[in-house]
C-alpha positions in Angstrom: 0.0 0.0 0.0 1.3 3.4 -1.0 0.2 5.7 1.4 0.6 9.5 0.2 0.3 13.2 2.2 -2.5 15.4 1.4 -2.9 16.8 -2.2 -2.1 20.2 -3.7 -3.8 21.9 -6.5 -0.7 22.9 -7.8 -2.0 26.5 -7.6 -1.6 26.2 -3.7 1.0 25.5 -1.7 0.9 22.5 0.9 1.2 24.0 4.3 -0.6 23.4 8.0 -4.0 24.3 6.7 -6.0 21.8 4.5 -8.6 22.8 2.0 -10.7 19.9 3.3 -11.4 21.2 6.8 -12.2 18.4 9.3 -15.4 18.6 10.1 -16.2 18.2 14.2 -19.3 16.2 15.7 -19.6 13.8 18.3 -21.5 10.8 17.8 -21.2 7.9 20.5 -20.6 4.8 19.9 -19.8 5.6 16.1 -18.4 2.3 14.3 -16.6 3.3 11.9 -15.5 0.5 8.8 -11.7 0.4 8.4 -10.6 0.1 4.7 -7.4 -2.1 3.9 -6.8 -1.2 0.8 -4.4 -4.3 0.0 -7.2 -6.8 0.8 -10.0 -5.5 -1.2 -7.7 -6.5 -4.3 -6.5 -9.9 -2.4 -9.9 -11.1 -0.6 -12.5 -9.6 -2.9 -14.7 -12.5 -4.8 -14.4 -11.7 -8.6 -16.3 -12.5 -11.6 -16.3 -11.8 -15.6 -18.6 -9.4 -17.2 -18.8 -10.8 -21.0 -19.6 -8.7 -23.9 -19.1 -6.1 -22.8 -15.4 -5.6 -24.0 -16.1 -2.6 -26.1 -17.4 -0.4 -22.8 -14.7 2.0 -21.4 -17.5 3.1 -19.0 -20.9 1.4 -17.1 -22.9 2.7 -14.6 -23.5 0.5 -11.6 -25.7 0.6 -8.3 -26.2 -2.2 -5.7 -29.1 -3.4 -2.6 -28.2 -6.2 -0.2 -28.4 -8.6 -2.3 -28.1 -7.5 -6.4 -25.5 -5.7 -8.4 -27.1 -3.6 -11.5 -25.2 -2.7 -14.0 -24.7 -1.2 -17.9 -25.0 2.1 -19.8 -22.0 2.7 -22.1 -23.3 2.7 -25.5 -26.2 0.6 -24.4 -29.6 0.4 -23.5 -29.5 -2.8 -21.9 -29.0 -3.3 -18.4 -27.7 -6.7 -16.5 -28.9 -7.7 -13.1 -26.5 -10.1 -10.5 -26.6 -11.3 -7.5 -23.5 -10.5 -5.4 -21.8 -13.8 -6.3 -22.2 -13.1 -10.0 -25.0 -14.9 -11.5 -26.6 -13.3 -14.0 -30.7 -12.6 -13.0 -32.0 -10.5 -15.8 -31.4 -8.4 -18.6 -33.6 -5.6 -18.9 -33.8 -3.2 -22.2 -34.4 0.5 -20.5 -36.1 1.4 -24.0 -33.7 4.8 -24.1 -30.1 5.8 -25.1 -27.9 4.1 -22.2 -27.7 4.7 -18.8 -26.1 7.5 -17.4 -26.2 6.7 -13.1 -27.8 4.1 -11.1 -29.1 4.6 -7.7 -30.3 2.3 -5.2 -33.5 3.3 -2.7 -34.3 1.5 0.3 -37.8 3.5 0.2 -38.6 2.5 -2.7 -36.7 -1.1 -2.7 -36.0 -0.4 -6.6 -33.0 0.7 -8.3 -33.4 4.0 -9.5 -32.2 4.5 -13.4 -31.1 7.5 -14.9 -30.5 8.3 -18.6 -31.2 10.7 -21.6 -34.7 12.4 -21.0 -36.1 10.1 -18.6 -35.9 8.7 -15.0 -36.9 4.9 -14.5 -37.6 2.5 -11.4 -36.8 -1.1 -11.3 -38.3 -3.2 -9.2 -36.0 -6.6 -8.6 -38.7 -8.6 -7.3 -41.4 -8.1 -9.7 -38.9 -8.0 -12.7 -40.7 -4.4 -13.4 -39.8 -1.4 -15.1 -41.6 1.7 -14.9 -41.2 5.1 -16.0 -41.2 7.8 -13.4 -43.8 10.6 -15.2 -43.6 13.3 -12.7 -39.8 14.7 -13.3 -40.4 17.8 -15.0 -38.1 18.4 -17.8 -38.7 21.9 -19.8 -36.5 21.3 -22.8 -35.9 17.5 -23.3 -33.7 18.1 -25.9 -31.0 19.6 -23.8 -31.5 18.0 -20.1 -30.3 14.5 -19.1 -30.4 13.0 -16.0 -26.3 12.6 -15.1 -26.2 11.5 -11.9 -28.5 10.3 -9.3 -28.2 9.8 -5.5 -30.5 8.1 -2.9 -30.6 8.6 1.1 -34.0 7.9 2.8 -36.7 9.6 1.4 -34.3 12.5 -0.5 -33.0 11.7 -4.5 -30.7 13.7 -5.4 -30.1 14.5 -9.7 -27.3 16.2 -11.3 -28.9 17.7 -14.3 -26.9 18.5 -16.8 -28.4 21.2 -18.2 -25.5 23.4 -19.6 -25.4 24.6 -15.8 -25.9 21.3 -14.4 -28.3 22.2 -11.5 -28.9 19.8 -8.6 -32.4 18.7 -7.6 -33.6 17.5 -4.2 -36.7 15.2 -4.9 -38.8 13.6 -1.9 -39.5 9.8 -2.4 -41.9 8.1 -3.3 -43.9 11.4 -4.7 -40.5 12.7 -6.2 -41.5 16.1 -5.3 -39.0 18.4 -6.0 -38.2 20.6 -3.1 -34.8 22.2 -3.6 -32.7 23.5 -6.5 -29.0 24.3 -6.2 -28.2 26.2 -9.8 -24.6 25.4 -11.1 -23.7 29.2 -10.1 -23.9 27.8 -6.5 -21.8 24.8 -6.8 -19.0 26.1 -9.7 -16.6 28.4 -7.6 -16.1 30.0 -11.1 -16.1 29.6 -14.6 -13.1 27.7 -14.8 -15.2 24.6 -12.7 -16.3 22.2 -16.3 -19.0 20.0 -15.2 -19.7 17.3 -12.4 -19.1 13.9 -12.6 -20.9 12.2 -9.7 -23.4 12.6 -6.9 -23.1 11.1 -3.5 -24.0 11.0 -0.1 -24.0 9.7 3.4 -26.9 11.6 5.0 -24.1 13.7 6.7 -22.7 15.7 3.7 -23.3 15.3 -0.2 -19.9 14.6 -2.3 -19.5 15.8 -5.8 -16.7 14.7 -8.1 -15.6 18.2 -9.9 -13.6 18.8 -12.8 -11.8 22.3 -13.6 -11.4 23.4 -17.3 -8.3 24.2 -17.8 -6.0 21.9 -16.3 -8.6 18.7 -16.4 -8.0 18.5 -12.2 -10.5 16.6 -10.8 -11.5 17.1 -6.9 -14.0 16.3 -4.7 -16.1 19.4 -2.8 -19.2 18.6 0.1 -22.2 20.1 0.5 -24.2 20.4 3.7 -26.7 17.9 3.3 -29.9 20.2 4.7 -28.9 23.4 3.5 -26.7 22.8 0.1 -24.1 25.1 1.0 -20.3 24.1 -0.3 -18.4 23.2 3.3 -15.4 21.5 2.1 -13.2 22.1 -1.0 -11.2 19.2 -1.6 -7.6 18.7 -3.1 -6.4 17.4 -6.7 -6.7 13.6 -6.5 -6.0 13.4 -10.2 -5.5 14.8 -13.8 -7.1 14.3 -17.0 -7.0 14.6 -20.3 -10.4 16.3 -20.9 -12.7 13.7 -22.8 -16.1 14.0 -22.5 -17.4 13.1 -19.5 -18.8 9.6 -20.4 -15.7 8.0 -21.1 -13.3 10.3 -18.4 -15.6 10.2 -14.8 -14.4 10.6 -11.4 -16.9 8.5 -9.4 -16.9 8.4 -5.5 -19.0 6.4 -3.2 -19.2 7.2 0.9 -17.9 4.5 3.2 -19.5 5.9 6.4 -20.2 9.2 8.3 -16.7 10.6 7.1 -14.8 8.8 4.4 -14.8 8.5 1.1 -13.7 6.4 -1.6 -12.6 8.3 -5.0 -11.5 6.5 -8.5 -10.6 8.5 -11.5 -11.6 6.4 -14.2 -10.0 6.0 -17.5 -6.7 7.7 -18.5 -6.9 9.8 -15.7 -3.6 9.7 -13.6 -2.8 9.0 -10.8 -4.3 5.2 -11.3 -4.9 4.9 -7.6 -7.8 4.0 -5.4 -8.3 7.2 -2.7 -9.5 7.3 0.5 -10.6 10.8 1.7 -11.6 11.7 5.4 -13.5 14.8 5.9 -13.4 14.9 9.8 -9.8 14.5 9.8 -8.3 16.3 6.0 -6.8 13.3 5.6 -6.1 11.8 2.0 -4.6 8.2 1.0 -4.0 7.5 -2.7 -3.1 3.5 -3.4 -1.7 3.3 -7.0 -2.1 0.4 -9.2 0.6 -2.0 -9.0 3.5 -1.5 -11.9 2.5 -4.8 -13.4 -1.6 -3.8 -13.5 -1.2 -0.4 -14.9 -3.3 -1.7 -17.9 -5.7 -2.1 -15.2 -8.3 0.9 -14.1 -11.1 1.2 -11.9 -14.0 2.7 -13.9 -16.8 2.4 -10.9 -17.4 1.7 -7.8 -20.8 2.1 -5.0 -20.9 0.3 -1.5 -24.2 -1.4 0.2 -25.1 -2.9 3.4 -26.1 -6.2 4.3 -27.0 -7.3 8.1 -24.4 -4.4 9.0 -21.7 -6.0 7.0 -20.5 -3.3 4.4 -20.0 -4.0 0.6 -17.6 -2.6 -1.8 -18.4 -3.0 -5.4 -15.8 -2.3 -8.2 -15.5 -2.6 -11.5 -12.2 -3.0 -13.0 -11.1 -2.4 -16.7 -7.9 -4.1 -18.4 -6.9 -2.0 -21.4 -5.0 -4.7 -22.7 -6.8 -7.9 -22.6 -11.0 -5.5 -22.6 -11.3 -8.0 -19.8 -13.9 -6.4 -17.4 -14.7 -7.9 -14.1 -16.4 -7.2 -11.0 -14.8 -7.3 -7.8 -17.1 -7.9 -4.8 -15.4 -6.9 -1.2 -17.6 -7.9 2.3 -15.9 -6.3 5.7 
């Protein structure tokens, strides 16, 4: 394990004072999971995604118990369970899949794509078109990433501003707006990648125009306001989005874990703690630099957490999934 000191953004210098300021609560009894890096590459359970060697990118959501995943250039998604048997294919009748998002409220994955957002329902092998999100100019909106916690849903609408929507499940009311005014810091801020949270804050993967730096900023989770800036933790080479996206996923109250996706450099695994500042980068090994992790999302299951990856080999278009229970 390669364990590095907090980032710079180049533009500022590394001294006593992080740009991710530690964030202080008390909470008794916290549990808090402890990632080893070096096992969820030795003890994770692995399986083969076939046909799907042409993919450089899939979006991916899991439950307790199922792994959903596709998008790319496709409109067909594949359900698994968590030891990689193949349940269902299901044809989302739309141009790909842009984010997936598991609800417990609605115990449905939650599919976004071009124009439209859909719910799946596992159980009843179901798919079923939400009619209520309110799109003015369906040409030029897409749903680019989605985010569940309780009863809130959280969408990244791109937009040309891409705004941020609050929505209240199961009615998907919207109920707040954040405008892309409030989450750019200025012009030079391109576009988000990802939507996150842990019920505490609400993670957003950020990429800046210039220099293709990608960082990670939270949001207050009530009020939407920007509380942490985070650091460079990686560089791009400006592709669109869809190929080149910086994906996160929350591991508890106060970490995070951050990939960069294809070509963007470092090719590490990061771990970011907002209570503390503190960020750990874990690079791919010399001999599996052909190797990239293009997504990742966690679930629970009877209090035992679950780290989901999906890892890309340039080399070989060998994808697989890599399933890690602590």
């Amino acid at each position: 394990m390669l364990t590095k000191p907090p980032l710079t953004n180049r533009t500022n210098q590394l001294s006593s004072t992080l740009l991710i300021k530690p964030r202080v609560h008390t909470i008794l009894n916290h549990k808090k999971h402890q990632i080893n890096f070096e096992q969820i590459d030795r003890y994770s359970h692995k399986f083969n995604l076939l046909n799907l060697s042409n993919e450089k990118w899939l979006a991916m959501a899991s439950s307790d118990k199922y792994i959903l995943i596709g998008g790319g250039s496709s409109s067909s998604l594949r359900l698994f369970d968590l030891q990689g048997n193949e349940k269902y294919i299901i044809d989302i009748k739309t141009f790909a899949a842009f984010d997936l998002a598991w609800s417990n409220v609605l115990n449905a994955f939650l599919i976004a794509g071009y124009d439209r957002l859909q719910m799946y329902n596992v159980e009843k092998n179901q798919l079923t078109l939400v009619n209520n999100i309110d799109l003015i100019n369906k040409k030029d909106n897409y749903l680019w990433s989605i985010a569940c916690h309780g009863t809130d849903l959280f969408i990244v609408l791109s937009d040309g501003l891409e705004s941020v929507w609050r929505l209240s499940l199961p009615k998907f009311q919207r109920v707040q707006t954040l405008s892309g005014s409030e989450i750019r810091e200025s012009n030079s801020d391109d576009r988000i990648s990802c939507i996150r949270t842990n019920g505490q804050s609400i993670g957003m993967t950020i990429r800046q125009r210039t220099t293709n730096q990608w960082r990670v900023d939270l949001f207050d989770y009530n009020t939407m306001i920007r509380t942490h800036r985070g650091l460079t933790i990686g560089y791009g080479t400006g592709a669109f989005n869809f190929l080149e996206r910086c994906m996160l996923t929350p591991i508890n109250d106060d970490q995070w874990l951050i990939i960069g996706g294809y070509k963007v450099q470092p090719n590490a695994l990061t771990l970011m703690d907002e209570r503390t500042g503190e960020i750990k980068q874990t690079e791919r090994q010399s001999d599996k630099q052909n190797e990239f992790i293009s997504n990742i999302c966690t679930s629970n299951n009877n209090n035992q957490q679950i780290i989901t990856m999906i890892v890309m080999n340039n080399e070989t278009g060998q994808r697989q999934i890599h399933v890690f229970e602590q």
